[in-house]
C-alpha positions as CSV (number, residue, x, y, z in Angstrom):
1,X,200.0,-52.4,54.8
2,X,198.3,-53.7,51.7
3,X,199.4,-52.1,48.5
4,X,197.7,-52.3,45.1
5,X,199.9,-54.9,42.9
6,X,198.9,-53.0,39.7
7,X,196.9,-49.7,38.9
8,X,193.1,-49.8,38.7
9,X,192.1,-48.2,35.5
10,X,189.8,-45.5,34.8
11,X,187.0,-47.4,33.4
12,X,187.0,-50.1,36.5
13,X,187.5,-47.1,39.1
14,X,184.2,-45.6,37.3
15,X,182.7,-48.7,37.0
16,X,182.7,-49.3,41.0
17,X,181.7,-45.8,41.6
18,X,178.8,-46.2,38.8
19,X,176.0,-47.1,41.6
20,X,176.9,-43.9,44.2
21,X,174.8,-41.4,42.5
22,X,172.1,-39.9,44.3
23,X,168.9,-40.1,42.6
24,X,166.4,-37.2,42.7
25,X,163.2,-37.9,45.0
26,X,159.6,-38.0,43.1
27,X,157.2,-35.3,44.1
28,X,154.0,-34.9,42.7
29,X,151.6,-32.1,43.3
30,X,148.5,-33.7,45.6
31,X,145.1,-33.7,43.9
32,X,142.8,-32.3,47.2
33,X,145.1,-29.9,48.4
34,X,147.7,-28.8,46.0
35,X,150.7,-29.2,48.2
36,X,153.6,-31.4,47.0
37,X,154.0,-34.8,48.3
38,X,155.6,-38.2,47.6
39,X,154.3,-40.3,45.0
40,X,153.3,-43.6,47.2
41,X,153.7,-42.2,50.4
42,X,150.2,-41.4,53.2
43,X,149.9,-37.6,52.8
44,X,150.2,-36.9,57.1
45,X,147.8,-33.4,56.8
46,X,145.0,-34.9,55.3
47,X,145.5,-38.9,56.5
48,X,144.5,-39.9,52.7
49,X,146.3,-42.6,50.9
50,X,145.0,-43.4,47.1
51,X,141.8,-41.7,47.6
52,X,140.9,-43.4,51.0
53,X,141.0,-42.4,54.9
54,X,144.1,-44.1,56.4
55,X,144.7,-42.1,59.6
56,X,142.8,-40.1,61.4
57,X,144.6,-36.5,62.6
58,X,144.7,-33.8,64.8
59,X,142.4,-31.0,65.1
């Protein structure tokens, strides 16, 4: 079984653990309909991406 040889400090525990924070997703509020959506992502109820048509949808 392997077995630490000396104790990791504080700072070096904290250290590894430094990069295993979630980060909080960007949501923007959409200029032709008002609903939330993410920032550089194809809005799928309207098919528009950056002002353009991308997809056509349902109806």
């Amino acid at each position: 079984m392997a077995v630490p040889k000396k104790k990791v400090s504080k700072s070096r525990r904290n250290n590894r653990r430094s990069h295993d924070a979630l980060t909080a997703v960007n949501w923007v509020e959409d200029q032709h309909t008002g609903e939330a959506k993410r920032r550089h992502h194809i809005d799928l109820k309207t098919g528009m991406y950056k002002g353009r048509q991308v997809i056509e949808t349902k109806e």
